[in-house]
N, C-alpha and C positions, 0 to 999 in steps of 0.2 A: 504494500500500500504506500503510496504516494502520500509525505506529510506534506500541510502546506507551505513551511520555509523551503520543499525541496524543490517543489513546483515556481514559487517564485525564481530561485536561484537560478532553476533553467530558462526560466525564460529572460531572465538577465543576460545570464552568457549566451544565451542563442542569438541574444541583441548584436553585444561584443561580438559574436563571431561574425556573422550579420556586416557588420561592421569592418571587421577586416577584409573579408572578400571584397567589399563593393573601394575601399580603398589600393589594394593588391592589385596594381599596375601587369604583375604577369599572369592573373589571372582571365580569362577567357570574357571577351565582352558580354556576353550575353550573357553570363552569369553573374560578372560585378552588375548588368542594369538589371537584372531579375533580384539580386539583394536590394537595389534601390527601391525596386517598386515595394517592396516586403518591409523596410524600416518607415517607407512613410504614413504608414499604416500600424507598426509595430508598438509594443508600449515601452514606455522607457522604464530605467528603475525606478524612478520618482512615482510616475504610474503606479509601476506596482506594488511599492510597497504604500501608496498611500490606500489602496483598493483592500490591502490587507490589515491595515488599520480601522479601515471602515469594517470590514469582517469581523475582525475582533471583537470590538464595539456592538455589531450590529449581533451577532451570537454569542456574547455575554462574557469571552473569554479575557477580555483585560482585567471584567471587576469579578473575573474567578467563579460566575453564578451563571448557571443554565437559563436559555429564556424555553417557553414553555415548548412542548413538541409541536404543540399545530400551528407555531412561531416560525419553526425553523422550516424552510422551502427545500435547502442541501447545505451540505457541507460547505464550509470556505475552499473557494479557490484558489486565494493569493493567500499568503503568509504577512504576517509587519513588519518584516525581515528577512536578512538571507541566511541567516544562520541559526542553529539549534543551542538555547542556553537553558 
């Protein structure tokens, strides 16, 4: 299972990777402008880690307290961070 700082994290470096190809001069045109069309549509990490703040929040987990079951819609997607403490 997929936690959600891990989910975030990839889709951070997918950004960064993302990122290097469409800068990567020997890489193949049509692939640096297919990363292009992909980041400007992509979410940054500010995005995502604010989407996982809002999770947090919005599923009870910052003040440590469950919100009721026919509250919750799914699980959180994004994490409020990239890392597990």
């Amino acid at each position: 299972m997929t936690l959600p700082y891990e989910r975030s994290l990839a889709v951070v470096e997918t950004r960064k990777f993302l990122e290097q190809v469409f800068a990567d001069p020997t890489v193949h045109e049509s692939l640096r402008e297919q990363a292009n069309r992909l980041l400007r549509h992509y979410p940054t990490e500010r995005d995502v880690l604010r989407v996982g703040r809002l999770e947090n929040v919005l599923y009870g987990l910052s003040a440590g307290t469950a919100l009721p079951t026919e509250a919750v819609v799914s699980l959180p997607v994004f994490g409020g961070r990239l890392d597990w403490d």
